[in-house]
KOLDRENSE-756632 format. One record per residue (C-alpha): residue number from 1; y, x, z. Coordinates in Angstrom, 2 decimals, decimal comma. Each point is the difference from the previous one (the first is absolute). Example, Ala and Ser with C-alpha at 12.3 -4.5 7.8 and 13.67 -1.06 7.14 Angstrom:
! residues 2
NODE   num         y         x         z
NODE     1     -4,50     12,30      7,80
NODE     2      3,44      1,37     -0,66
! end
This chain:
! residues 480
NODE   num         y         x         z
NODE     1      0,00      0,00      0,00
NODE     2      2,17      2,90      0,46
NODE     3      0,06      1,23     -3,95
NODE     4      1,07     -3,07     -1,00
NODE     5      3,66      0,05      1,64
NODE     6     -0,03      3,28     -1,14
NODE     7     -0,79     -0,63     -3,60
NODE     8      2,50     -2,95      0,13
NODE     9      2,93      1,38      0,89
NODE    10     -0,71      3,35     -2,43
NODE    11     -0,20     -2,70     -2,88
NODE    12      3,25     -1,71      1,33
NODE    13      1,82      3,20     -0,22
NODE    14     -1,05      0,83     -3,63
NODE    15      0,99     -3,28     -1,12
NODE    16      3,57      0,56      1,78
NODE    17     -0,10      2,99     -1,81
NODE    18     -0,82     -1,62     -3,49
NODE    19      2,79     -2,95      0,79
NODE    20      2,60      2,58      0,83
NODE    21     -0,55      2,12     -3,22
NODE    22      0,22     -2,75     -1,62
NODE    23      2,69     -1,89      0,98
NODE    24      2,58      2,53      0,01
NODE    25      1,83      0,94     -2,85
NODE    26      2,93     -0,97     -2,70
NODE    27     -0,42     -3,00     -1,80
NODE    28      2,44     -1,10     -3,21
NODE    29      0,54     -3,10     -2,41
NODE    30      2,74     -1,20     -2,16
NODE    31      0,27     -3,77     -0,57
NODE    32     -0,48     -1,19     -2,59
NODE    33     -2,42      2,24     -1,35
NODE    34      1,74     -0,21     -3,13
NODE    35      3,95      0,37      0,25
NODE    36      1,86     -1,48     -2,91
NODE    37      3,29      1,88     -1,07
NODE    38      3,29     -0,64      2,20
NODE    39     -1,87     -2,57      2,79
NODE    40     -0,67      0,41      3,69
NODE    41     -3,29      2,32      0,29
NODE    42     -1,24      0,58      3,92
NODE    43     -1,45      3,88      0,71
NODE    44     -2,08     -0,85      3,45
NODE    45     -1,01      3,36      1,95
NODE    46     -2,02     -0,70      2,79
NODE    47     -1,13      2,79      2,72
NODE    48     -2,74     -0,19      2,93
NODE    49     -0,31      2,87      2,79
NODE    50      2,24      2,29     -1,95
NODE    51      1,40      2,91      2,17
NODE    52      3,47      0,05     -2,20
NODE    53      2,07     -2,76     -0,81
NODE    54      0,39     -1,23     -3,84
NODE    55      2,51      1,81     -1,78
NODE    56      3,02     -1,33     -0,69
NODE    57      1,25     -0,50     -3,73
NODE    58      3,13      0,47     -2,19
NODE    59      1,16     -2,01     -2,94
NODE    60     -0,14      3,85     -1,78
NODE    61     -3,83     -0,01      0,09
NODE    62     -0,23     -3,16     -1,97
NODE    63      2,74      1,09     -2,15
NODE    64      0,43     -0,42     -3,00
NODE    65     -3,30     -2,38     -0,78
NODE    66      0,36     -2,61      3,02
NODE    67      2,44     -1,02      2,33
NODE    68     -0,03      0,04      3,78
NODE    69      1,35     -3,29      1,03
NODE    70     -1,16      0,09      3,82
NODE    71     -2,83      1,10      2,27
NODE    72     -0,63     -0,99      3,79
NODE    73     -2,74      1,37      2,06
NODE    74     -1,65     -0,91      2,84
NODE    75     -2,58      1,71      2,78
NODE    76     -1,57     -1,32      2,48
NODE    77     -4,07     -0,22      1,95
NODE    78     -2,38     -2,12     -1,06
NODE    79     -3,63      0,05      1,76
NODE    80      0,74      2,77      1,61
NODE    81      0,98      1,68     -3,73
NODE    82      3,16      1,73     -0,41
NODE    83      1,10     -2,01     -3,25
NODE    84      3,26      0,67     -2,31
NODE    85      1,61     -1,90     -3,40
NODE    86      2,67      0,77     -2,27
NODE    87      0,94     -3,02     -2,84
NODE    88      2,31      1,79     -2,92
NODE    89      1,61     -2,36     -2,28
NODE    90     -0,26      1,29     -3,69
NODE    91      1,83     -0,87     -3,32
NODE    92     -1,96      1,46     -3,16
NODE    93      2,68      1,05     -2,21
NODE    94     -2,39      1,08     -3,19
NODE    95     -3,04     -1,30     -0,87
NODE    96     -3,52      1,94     -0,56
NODE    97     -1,63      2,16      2,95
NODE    98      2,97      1,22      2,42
NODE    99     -1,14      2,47      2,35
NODE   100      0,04     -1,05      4,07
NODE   101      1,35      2,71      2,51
NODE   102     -2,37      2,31      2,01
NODE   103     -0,71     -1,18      3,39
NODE   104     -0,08      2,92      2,35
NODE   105     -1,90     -1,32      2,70
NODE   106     -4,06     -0,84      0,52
NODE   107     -1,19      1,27     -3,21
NODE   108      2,69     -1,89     -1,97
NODE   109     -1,08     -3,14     -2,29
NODE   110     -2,83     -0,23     -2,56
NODE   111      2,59     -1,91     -2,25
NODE   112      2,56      2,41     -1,86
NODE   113      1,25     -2,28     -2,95
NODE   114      0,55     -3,55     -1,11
NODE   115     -0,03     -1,32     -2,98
NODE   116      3,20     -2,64     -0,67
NODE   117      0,25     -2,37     -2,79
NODE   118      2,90     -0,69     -1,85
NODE   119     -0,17     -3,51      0,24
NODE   120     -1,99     -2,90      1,71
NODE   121     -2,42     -2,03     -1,48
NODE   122      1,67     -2,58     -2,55
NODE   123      3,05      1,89      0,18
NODE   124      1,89      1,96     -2,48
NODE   125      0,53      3,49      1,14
NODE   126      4,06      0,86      0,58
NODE   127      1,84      1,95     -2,35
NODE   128      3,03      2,09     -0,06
NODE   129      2,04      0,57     -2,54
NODE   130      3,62      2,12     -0,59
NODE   131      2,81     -0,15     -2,36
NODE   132      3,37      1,49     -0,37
NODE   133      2,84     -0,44     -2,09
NODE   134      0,79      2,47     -1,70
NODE   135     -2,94      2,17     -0,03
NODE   136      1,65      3,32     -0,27
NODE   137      3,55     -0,35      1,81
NODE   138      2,84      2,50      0,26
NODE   139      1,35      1,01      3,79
NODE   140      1,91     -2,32      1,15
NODE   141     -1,03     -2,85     -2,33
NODE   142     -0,61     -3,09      1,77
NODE   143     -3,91     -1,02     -0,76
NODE   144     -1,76     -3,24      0,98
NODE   145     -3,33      0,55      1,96
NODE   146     -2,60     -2,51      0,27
NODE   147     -3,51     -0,53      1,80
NODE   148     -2,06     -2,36     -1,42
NODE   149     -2,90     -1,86      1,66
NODE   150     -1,74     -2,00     -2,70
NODE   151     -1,72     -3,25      1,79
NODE   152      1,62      1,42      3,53
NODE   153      2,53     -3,23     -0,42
NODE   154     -2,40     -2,05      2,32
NODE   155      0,40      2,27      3,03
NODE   156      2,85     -0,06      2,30
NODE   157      1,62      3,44     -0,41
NODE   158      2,03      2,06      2,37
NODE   159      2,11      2,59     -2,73
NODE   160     -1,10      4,02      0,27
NODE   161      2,38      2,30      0,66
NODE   162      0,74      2,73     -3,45
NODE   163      0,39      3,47      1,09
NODE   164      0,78      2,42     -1,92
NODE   165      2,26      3,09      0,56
NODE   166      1,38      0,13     -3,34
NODE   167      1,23     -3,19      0,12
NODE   168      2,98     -2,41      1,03
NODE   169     -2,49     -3,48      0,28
NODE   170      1,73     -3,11      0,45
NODE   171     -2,99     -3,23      0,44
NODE   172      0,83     -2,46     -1,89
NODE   173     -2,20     -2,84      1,97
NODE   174     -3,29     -1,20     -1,97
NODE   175     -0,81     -2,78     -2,26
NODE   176     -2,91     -1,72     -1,33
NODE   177     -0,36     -0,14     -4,40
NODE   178     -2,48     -0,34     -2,54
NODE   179     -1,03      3,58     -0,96
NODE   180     -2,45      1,05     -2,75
NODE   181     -2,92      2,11      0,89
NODE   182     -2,88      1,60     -1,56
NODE   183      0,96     -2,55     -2,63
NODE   184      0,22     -3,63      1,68
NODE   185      3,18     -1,31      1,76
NODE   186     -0,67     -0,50      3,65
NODE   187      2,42     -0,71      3,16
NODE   188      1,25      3,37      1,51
NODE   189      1,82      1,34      3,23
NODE   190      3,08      2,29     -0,69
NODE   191      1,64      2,55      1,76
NODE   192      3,10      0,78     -1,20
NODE   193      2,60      3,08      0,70
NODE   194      2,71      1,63     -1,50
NODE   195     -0,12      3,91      0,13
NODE   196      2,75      2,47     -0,71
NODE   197     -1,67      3,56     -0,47
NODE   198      1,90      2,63      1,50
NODE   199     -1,92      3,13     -1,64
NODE   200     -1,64      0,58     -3,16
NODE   201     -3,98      1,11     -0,52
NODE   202     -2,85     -1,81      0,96
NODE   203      0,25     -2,80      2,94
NODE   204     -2,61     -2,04      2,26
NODE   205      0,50     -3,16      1,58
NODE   206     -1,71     -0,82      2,77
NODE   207     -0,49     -3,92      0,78
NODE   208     -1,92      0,42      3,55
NODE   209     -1,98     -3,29      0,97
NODE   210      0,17     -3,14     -1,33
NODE   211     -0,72     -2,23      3,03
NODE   212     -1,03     -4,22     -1,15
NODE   213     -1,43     -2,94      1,81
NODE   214     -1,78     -2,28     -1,33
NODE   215     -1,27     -2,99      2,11
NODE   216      1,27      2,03      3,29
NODE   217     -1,92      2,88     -0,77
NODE   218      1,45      3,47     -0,51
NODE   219     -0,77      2,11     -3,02
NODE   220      1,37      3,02     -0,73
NODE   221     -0,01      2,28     -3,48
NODE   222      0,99      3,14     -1,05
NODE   223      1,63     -0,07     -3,38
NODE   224      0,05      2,56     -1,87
NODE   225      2,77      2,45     -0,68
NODE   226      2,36      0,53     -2,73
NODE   227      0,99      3,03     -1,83
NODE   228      2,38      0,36     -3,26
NODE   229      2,52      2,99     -0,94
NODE   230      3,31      0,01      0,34
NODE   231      2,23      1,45     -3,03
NODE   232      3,04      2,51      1,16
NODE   233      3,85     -0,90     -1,67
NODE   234      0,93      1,86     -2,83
NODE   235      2,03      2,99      1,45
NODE   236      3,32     -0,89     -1,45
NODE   237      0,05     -3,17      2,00
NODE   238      1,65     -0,08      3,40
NODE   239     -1,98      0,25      3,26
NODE   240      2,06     -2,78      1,29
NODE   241      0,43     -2,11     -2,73
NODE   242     -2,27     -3,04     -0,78
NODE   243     -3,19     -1,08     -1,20
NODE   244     -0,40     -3,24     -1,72
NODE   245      2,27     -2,99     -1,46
NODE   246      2,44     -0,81      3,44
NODE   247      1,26     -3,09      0,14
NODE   248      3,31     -1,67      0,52
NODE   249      0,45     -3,40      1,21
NODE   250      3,70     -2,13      0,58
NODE   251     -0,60     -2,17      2,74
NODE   252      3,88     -1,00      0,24
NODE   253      2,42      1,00     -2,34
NODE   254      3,18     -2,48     -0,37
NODE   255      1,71      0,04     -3,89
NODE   256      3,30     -1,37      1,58
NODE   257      1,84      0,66      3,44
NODE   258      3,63     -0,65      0,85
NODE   259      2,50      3,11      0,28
NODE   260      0,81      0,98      3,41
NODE   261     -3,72     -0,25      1,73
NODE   262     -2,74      2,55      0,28
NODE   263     -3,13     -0,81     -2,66
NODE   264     -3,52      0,95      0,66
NODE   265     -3,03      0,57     -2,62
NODE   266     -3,16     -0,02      1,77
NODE   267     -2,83      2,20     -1,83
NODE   268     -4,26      0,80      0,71
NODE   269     -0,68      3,22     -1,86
NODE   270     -3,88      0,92      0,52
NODE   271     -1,79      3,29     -1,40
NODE   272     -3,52      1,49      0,86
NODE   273      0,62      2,43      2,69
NODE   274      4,15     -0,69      0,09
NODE   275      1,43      1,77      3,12
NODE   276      3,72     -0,88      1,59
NODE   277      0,64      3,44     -1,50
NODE   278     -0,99     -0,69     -3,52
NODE   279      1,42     -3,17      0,01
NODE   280      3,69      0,70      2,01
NODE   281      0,18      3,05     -2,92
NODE   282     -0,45     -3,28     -2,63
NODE   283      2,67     -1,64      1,47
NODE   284      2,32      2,88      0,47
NODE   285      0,00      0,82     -3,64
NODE   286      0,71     -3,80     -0,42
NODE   287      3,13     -0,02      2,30
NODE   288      1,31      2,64     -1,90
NODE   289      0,36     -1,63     -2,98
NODE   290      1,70     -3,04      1,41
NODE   291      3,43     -0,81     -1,38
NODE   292      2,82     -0,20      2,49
NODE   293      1,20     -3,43     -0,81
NODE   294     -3,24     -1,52      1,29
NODE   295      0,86      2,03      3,67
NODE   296     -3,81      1,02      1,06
NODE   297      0,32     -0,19      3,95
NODE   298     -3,84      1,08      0,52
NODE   299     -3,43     -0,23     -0,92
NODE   300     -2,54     -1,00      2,76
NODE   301     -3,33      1,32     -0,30
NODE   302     -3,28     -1,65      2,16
NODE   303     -3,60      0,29      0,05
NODE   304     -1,87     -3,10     -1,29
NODE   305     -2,98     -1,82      0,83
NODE   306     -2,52      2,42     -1,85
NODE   307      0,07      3,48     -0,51
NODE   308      2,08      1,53     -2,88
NODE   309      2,22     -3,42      0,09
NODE   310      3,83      0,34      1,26
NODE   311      2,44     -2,59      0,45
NODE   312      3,25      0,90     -1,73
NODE   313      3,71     -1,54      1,03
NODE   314      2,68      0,60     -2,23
NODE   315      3,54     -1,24      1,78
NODE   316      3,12      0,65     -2,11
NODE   317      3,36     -1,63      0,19
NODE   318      2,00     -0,37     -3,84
NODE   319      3,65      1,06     -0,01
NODE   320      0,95     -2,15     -2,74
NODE   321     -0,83     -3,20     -1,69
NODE   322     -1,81     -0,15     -4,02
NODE   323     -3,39      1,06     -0,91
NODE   324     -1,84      3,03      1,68
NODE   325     -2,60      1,48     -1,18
NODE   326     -2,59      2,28      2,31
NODE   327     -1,84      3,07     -1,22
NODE   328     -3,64     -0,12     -0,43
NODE   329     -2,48      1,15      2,45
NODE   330     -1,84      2,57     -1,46
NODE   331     -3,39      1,17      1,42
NODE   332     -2,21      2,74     -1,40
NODE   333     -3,68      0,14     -0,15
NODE   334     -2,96      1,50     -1,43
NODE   335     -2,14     -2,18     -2,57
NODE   336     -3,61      1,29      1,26
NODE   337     -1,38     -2,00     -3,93
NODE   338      1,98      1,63     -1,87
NODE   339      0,74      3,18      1,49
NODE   340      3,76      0,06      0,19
NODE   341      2,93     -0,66      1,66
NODE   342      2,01     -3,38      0,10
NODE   343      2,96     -2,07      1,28
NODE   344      0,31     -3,57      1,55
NODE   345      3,05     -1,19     -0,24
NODE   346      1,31     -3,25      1,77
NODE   347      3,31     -1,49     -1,27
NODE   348      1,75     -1,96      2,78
NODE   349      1,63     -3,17     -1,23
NODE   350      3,69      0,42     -0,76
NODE   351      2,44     -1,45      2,82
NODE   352      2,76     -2,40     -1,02
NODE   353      2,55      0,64      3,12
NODE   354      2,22     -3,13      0,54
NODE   355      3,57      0,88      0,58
NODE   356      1,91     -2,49      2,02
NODE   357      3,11      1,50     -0,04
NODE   358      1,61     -1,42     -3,22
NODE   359     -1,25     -3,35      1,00
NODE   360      1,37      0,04      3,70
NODE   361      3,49      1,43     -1,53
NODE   362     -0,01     -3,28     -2,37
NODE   363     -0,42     -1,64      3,05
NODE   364      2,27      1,33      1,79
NODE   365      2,71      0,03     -2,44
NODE   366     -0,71     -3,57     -0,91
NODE   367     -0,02     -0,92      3,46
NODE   368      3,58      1,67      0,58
NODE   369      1,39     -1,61     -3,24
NODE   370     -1,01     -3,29      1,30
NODE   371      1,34      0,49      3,29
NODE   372      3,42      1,00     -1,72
NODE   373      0,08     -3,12     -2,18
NODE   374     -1,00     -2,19      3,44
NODE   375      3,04      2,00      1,58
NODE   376      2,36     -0,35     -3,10
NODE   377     -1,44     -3,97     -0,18
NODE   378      0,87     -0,37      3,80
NODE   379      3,85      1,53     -0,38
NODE   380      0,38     -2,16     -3,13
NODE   381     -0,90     -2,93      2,03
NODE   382      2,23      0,97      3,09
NODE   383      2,92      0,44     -2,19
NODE   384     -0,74     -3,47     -2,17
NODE   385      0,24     -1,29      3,32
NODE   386      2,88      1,83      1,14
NODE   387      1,87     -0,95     -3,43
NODE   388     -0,60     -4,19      0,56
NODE   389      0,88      0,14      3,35
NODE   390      3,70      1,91     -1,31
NODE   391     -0,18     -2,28     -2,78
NODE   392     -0,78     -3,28      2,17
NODE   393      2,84      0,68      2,54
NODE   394      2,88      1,17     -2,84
NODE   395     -1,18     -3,54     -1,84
NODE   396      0,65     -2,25      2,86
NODE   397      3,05      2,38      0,85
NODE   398      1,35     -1,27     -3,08
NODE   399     -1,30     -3,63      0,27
NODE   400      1,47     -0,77      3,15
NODE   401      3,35      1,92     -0,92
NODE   402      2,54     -2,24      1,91
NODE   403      3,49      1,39     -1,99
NODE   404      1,11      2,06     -3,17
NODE   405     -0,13      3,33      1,25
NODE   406     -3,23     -0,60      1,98
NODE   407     -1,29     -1,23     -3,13
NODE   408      1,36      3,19     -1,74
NODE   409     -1,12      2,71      3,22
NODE   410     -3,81     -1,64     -0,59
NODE   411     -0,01      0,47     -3,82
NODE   412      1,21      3,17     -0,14
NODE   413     -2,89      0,55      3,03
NODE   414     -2,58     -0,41     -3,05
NODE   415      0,04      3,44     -1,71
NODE   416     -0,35     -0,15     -3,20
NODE   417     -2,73      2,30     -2,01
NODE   418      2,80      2,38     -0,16
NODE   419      1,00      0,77      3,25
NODE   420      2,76     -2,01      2,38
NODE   421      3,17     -1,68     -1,86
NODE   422      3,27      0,16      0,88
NODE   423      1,15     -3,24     -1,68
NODE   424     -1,47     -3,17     -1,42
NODE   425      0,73      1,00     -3,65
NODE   426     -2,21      2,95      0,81
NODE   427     -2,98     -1,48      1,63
NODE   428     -0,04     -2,41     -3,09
NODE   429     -0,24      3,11     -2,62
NODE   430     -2,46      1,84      2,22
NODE   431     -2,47     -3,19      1,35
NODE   432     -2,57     -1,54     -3,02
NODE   433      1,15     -3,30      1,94
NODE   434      3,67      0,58     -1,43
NODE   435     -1,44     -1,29     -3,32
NODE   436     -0,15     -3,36      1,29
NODE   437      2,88     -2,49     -0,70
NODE   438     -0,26     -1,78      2,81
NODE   439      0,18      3,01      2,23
NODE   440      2,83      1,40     -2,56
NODE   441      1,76     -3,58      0,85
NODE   442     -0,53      0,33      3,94
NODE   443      1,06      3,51      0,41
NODE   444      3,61     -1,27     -2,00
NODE   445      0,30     -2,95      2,25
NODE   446     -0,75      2,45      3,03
NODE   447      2,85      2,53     -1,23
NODE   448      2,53     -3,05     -0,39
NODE   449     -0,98     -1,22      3,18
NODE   450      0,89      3,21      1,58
NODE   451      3,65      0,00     -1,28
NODE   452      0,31     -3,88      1,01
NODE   453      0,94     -1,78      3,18
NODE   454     -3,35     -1,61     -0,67
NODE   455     -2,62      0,90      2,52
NODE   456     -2,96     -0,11     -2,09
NODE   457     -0,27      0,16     -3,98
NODE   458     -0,12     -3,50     -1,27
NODE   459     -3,18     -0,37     -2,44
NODE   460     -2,20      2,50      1,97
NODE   461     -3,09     -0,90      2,06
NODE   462     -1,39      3,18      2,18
NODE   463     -3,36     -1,05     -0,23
NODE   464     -0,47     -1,10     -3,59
NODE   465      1,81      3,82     -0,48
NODE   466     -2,67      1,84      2,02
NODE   467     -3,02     -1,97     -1,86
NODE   468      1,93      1,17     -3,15
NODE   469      0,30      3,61      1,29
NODE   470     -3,83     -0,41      1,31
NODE   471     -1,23     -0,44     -3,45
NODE   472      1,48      3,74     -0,62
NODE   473     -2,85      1,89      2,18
NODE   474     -3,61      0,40     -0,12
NODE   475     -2,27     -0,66      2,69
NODE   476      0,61      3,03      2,00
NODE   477      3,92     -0,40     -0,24
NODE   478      0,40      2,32     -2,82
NODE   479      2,34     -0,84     -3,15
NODE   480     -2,03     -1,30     -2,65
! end
């Protein structure tokens, strides 16, 4: 009974043994066996009774074939088993066998490769595509750079970022457009930038990762790069000057402003690459053309919206009235079709300065000849007025005569045309009333009655005399 204790517990040992040998190790498994290109693939390591921890990794030893998204690890005892786990989260960015990184630790894994398709089942496999316009640009000739993903426009697509150190890149946003590949038109994704090369010879451009989701899912794609050449300027042509058709836009330019007041045109010049230097030399050479009747206060230079675009301000003030003309603006540039220099030339409108001078001195003189004629109107009427009233009071002086010489005193009171008269005989020479007979008749009744005892000339009424004499004077008691 003693040997069989003994033979028991030497069997239990071996099998602890076995289990332990066993057991520990490094286990590893990506899911799903088969990665497809750009989606979510899960690298599992699993570790049991390992003296060192799993390594740690770096997105470098997956570069440039997959991309390290994540990876959380874990450790912890189980049945007495030290046990560990690290969970990567991959991106394939090529498809065909991509290498896996070394694992440093418990023998490292029995799978080195995987093999990643470049599509899913009952898909069509993503495409890239490139273009450029022009294909072979000069430095410093604006050139339109696209990334095209034929069948990409069902996928929800955050933009890439260009790189490239030999370019300016400007994004122009994306769109989605019917594009023709391999032969068959088919919906497309495009990127779209503009690019200013600043050197000449042979340039890359880098588009980094294309990140999409599609149903909430993340995919991620490496496009590929681009490369073209870059031509260098002719050497006769300016370092500074520029590269491509500019243009020159007149956002507010009035035809007609009134004399006297400051004007402003209002200008958007745009050029590939167009600096405040480049363009304040442009305008300089303008200003210095400008005639001095149009009196150029300033020109007011600002950056626009987009690069290479400037906001011009043109604020002048005419110093006299007609038509003005401006000079042209004339900018310079080098034709990269044809080879050769050539000149833009914008022709501002010509400016038809109103002069109100002549028109407020018309006024003014009109105004002051009226204002005379009111005042002449107004002492002609005072006068009239002044002339009845004489005339009214020397009329009933002489109608209500009461003798011969009062009679006499109150003719003689009504000067003739002529000026005062000494005697009767005189007043009836000088007076247009002395033409009269019956006046002729009273004034020789009044000069017998004056050498008479008779108080009063016999045949004369006063007042049928000063109706008489009445008849002699307009209505403003002037002589007729």
């Amino acid at each position: 009974m003693s040997r069989v204790p003994s033979a028991l517990r030497w069997a239990g040992a071996l099998l602890a043994l076995t289990c332990t040998t066993a057991c520990a190790g490094l286990r590893c498994g990506i899911d799903p066996p088969h990665p497809v290109l750009g989606r979510r693939a899960t690298w599992t390591l699993t570790a049991r009774d390992l003296r060192q921890p799993l390594p740690a990794f770096t997105a470098a030893q997956f570069a440039p074939d997959w991309l390290l998204q994540d990876q959380q690890g874990s450790s912890g005892s189980v049945a007495g088993h030290r046990e560990q786990a690290l969970q990567l989260t991959l991106y394939p960015l090529r498809a065909g066998r991509l290498p896996l990184p070394a694992v440093a630790a418990g023998g490292g894994c029995a799978q080195r490769s995987v093999v990643v398709a470049d599509h899913a089942p009952g898909e069509t496999a993503l495409s890239w595509r490139t273009r450029m316009v022009p294909a072979r640009p000069y430095r410093l000739e604006s050139v339109r750079i696209e990334l095209i993903v034929p069948g990409g426009s069902d996928l929800a697509w955050d933009p890439p970022g260009a790189r490239s150190d030999a370019l300016l890149l400007t994004p122009l946003g994306s769109q989605s457009r019917s594009e023709t590949v391999d032969g068959r038109r088919q919906l497309a994704q495009v990127f779209r930038w503009d690019a200013l090369p600043l050197r000449s010879g042979p340039v890359r451009v880098d588009f980094g990762l294309a990140r999409a989701h599609a149903f909430g899912s993340l995919r991620v794609y490496a496009p590929p790069p681009l490369r073209f050449d870059v031509r260098a300027l002719p050497l006769w042509w300016p370092a500074d000057g520029l590269v491509g058709r500019p243009t020159i836009d007149r956002v507010q330019a009035p035809d007609r402003w009134p004399l006297g007041r400051t004007a402003v045109w209002r200008l958007r010049l745009r050029g590939a690459g167009l600096d405040r230097r480049q363009a304040r030399a442009v305008l300089d050479r303008w200003s210095a053309r400008w005639p001095r009747d149009l009196g150029l206060a300033t020109l007011d230079l600002r950056a626009g919206e987009t690069p290479g675009a400037w906001n011009v301000s043109v604020f002048f003030r005419p110093v006299h009235g007609g038509r003005l003309l401006a000079p042209p603006l004339r900018v310079d540039w080098f034709d990269p079709r044809s080879g050769l220099p050539a000149v833009l030339a914008w022709t501002p409108p010509s400016v038809e300065v109103d002069d109100p001078r002549p028109a407020r001195l018309a006024w003014g003189l009109g105004g002051t000849a009226a204002m005379l004629v009111a005042l002449f109107a107004l002492r002609a009427a005072v006068l009239c007025r002044r002339r009845r009233r004489l005339l009214a009071r020397r009329l009933h002086a002489i109608a209500t005569a009461d003798g011969a010489d009062a009679l006499r005193r109150a003719w003689l009171a009504l000067l003739p045309p002529t000026g005062a008269a000494a005697t009767l005989e005189g007043w009836l020479d000088a007076a247009p009333a002395g033409r009269d007979p019956a006046v002729r008749a009273a004034a020789a009744a009044l000069q017998h009655a004056l050498y008479s005892p008779q108080p009063f000339p016999v045949g004369v009424d006063p007042a049928d005399l000063a109706q008489r004499l009445r008849r002699g004077f307009t209505a403003c008691g002037r002589w007729r």
